[in-house]
N, C-alpha and C positions, 0 to 999 in steps of 0.2 A: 345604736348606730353601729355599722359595721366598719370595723378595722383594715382603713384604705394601705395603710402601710403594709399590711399582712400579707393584704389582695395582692398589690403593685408588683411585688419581686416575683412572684408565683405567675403573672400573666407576663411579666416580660421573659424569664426563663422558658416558658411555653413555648412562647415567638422565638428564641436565639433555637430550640432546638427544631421548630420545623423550618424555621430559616435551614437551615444547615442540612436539614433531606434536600428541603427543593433543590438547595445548589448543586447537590450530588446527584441530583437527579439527569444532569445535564450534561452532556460531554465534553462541551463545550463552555466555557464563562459564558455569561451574557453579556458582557464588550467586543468578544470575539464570533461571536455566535450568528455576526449580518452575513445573509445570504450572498454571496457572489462577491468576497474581499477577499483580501490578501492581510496577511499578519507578519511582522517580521518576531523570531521565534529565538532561542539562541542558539550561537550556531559550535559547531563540536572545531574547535579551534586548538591545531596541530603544527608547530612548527614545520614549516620544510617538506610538506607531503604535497602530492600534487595524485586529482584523483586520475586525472588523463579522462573522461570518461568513462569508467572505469568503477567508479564503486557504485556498490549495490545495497540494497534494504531488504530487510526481512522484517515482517511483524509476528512478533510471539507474545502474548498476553498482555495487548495497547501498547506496548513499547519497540520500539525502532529498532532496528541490527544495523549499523552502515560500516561495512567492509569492503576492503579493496586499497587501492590506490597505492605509491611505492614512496619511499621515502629512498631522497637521493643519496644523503650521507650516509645512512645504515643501512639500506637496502631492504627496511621492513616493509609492510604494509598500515593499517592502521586496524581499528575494533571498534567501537563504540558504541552504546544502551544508551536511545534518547528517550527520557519519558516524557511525552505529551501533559501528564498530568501535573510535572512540578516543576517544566522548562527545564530539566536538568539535564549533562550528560554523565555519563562511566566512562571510563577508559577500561577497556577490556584486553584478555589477551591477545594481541595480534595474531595473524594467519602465520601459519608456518612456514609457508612457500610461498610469498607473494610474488601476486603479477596483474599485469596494468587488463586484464579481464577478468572479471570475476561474474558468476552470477547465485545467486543467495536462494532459499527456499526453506520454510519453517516444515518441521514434522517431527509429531509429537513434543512439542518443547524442545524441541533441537536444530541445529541450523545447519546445511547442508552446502558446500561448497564446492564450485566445480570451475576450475579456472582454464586457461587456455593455454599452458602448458602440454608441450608434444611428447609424451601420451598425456592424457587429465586424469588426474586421480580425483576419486571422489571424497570430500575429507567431510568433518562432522567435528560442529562446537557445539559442545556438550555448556549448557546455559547453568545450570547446574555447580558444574564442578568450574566450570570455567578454564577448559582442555580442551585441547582439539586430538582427533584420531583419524585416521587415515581405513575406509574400506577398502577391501578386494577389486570393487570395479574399477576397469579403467576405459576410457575413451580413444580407442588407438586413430579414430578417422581426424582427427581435430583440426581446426576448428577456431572458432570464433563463438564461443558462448553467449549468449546473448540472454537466454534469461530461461527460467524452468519455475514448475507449477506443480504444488500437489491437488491429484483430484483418484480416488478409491481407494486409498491408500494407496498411491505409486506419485513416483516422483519424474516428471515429465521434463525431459529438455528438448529447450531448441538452441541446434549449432549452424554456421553461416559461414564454412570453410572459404576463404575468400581464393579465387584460383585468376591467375594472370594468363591471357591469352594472346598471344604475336599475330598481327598478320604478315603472310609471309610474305605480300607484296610491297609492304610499304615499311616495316617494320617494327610498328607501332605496336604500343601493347594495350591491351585493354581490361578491366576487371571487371570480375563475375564472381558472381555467387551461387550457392544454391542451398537453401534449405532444407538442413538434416530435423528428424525428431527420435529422441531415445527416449524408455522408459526403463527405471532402475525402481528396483525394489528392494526398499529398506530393510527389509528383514531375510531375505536371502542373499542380500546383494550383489543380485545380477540384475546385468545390463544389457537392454539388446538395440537394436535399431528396428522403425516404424516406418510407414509408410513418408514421405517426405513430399514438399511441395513442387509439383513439375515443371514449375517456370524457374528460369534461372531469373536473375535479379542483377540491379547492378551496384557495386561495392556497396551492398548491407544497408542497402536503402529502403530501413524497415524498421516494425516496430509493431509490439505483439503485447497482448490483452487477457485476463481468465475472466470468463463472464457467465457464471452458472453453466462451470462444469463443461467452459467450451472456449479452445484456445484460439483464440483472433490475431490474426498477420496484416496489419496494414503494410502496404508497401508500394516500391516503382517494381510492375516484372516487365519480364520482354515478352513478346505476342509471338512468339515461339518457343518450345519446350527443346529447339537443341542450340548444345553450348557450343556455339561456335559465334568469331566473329563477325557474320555476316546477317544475324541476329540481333542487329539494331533498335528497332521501333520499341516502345518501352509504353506502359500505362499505368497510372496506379489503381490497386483492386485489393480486391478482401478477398481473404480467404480464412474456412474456419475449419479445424478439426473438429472428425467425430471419432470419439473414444468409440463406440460400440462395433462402427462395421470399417474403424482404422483408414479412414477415407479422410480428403481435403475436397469442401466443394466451395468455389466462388460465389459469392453474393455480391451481384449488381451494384451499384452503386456510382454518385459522383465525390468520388474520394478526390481530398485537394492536395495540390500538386504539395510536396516538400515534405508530405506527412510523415514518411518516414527518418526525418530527423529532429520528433521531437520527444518530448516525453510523455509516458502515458499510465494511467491509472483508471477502474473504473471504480465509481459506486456502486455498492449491495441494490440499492432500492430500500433498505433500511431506517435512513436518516433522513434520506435523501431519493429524486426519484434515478434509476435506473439508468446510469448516461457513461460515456468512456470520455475523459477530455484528457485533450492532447496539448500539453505545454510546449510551445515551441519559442525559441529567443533569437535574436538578429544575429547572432553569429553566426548563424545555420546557412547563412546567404539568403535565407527568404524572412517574409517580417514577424515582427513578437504578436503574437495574435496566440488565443487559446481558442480550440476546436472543440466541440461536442457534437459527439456520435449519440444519436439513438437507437439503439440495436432492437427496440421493437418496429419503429418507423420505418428506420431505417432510413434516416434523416441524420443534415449535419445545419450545425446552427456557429455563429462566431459573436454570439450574445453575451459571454464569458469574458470575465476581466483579462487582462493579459498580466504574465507573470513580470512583474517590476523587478528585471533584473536583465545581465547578459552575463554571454562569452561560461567560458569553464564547463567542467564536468558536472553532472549531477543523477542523481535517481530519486526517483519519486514512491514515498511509500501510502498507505490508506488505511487510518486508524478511524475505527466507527463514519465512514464514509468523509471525513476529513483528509485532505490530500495537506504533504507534508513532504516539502522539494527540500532534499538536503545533495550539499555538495561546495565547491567553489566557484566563486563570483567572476574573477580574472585570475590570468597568471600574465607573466613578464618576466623577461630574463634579465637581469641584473647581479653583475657578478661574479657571474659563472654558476649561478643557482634561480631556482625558481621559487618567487615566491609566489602565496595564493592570500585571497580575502576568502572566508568561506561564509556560509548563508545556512540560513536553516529559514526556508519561507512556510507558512500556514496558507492554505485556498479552502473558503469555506463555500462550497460549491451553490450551486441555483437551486433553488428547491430545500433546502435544508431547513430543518427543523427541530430535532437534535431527539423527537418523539420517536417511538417507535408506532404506526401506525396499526388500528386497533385490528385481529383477524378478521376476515369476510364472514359471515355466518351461513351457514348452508342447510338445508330445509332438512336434507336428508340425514341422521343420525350415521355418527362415524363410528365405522365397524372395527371392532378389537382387532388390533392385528400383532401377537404376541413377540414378532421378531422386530419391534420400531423399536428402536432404544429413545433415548432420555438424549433432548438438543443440550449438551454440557458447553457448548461455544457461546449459546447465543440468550437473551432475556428478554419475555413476553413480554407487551404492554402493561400486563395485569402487576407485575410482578414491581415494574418502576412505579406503580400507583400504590401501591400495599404501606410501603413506607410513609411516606407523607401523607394519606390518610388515615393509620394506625396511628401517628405521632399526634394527630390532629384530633381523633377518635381520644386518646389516650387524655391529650389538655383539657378538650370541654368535657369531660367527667371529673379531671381532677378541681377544675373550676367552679363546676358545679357543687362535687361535694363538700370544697372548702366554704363558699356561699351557704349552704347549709347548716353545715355545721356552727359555723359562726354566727349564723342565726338562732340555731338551737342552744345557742350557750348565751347567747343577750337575752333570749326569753327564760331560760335559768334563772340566769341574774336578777332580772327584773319579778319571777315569785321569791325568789327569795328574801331581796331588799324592798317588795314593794308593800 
């Protein structure tokens, strides 16, 4: 008779370790993992900071950057590494120059800072060492930062210089905007200015997207391109940069009214399918409702939870197509100081599935092409199945041969004693 005690610890060990691929297999837990929820997460909790709307996110290797905001006794900013995968924060070095605008951008493991200080320097926290350095470029037009993108290796901003205009009849002043774009390059660091969008706008009522290598402006413009006040009439529309021929062209659309004050983030298509959703909360004057863009469709849907929160500052960042609203809850003055609640919410968007879906297959055989390098960002389908069926591959042999063997030593036993 074969030896069940023997067996027993050898097939549960089997199980604890392919238990433990599949869980790693998954970006997400499987509590947290339901399509179209909210999670409350922890939140990066700083006495006495207030982000003003104002702080910003970077993601560099699944983990969060959220800078910005001003601290009123010291007059710091704040820092801080959220990791998604053990709820945890860091407290980092603080900015050097803090100011209640900031906007953030990852490249090469490093995070790039460009605040709204008249001129803007462009400064660099080195993840690393954990220092910041100041570049050569500087931003003399400024500005109002609103946010910046790497796409070819070049670092892309968009600024939204806000300009007040008098009528000289009544006296009244009016605000306007217009949308600037620079590109800076990291490695020579120069800086120049781009082609810009020709509608002026009104006070920064907008709000901008990277969607495969293509930067998206939702917003209110005015139905004339000059800036003056008698340039009223206003509508909301899209507009999208193209990197190659440095052009802005509009796409049609019934974009809803308010869009430009809320928050916005898109999915890869990855985890998730392909959609830009816009978190907007009742402070804003218009209602907490979350918006999805389809930018194939070119469709918008209000199928989407709304974000269970108001009032306060925030930025939204996008780890493996998981959206992740960090910022504060309220503020209220009491004192002579402000105090804040801050948040850190989780949105596990529509469609998610946490799989990476398997490549299309195509009839026709792929031609060498010597200059493709190696995707070092991103991992196959092939490559999240390797594990847990190597591990699984690995038990039923070791299962089997112990079965064996221990069959081969009872029939031992039995010529010997029989």
């Amino acid at each position: 008779m074969l030896n069940v005690n023997k067996i027993i610890p050898l097939m549960l060990l089997f199980f604890f370790i392919c238990g433990t691929f599949v869980t790693a297999f998954n970006p997400v837990s499987a509590s947290e993992s339901v399509e179209n929820s909210w999670n409350t997460k922890t939140p990066m909790d700083i006495n006495n900071v207030s982000f003003f709307n104002d702080l910003d996110t970077a993601v560099v290797n699944g983990k969060i950057y959220a800078m910005g905001g001003y601290r009123y006794n010291e007059g710091g900013g704040i820092n801080g590494c959220y990791d998604p995968a053990t709820d945890k924060w860091t407290i980092l070095k603080t900015h050097p120059n803090p100011n209640e605008a900031v906007a953030l951008v990852a490249f090469q493991d490093k995070i790039y800072c460009m605040n709204s200080i008249i001129p803007s320097e462009i400064e660099i926290y080195d993840i690393a060492t954990d220092k910041w350095s100041t570049t050569s470029a500087i931003l003399e037009t400024t500005l109002y930062i609103s946010k910046a993108y790497t796409m070819e290796e070049k670092i892309f901003i968009l600024t939204s210089p806000l300009l007040l205009l008098q009528n000289p009849y009544t006296d009244q002043w009016y605000n306007r905007c217009i949308i600037h774009l620079y590109v800076f390059d990291p490695v020579t660091e120069r800086c120049i200015e781009l082609a810009g969008i020709p509608f002026p706008m009104y006070h920064q009522d907008y709000v901008s997207v990277l969607v495969d290598d293509k930067i998206m402006v939702f917003g209110s413009f005015f139905t004339g391109t000059t800036l003056t006040v008698e340039n009223k009439e206003r509508e909301y529309k899209i507009f999208v940069y193209n990197l190659k021929t440095d052009e802005w062209s509009e796409i049609k659309s019934d974009v809803p009214d308010g869009i430009g004050f809320s928050l916005a983030g898109a999915t890869t298509g990855r985890y998730a399918p392909q959609k830009v959703y816009f978190f907007r909360s009742e402070d804003t004057g218009f209602s907490t409702c979350t918006y999805v863009y389809d930018p194939v469709a070119n469709s918008w849907s209000t199928t989407a939870e709304p974000m269970p929160s108001f009032g306060g500052g925030y930025s939204v960042a996008v780890v493996d197509d998981i959206f992740y609203v960090v910022g504060e809850e309220q503020r209220y003055y009491n004192s002579g100081s402000y105090n804040s609640v801050y948040l850190n919410l989780q949105y596990v968007p529509m469609g998610y599935t946490g799989v990476v879906p398997a490549p299309e297959t195509s009839n026709a055989p792929e031609q060498p092409n010597p200059s493709k390098s190696p995707n070092l960002t991103g991992t196959s389908f092939l490559t999240y199945l390797i594990v847990p069926i190597s591990a699984l591959t690995v038990g039923i042999v070791v299962i089997i041969s112990v079965f064996f063997y221990l069959r081969a030593r009872k029939s031992t036993k039995s010529v010997e004693y029989g």
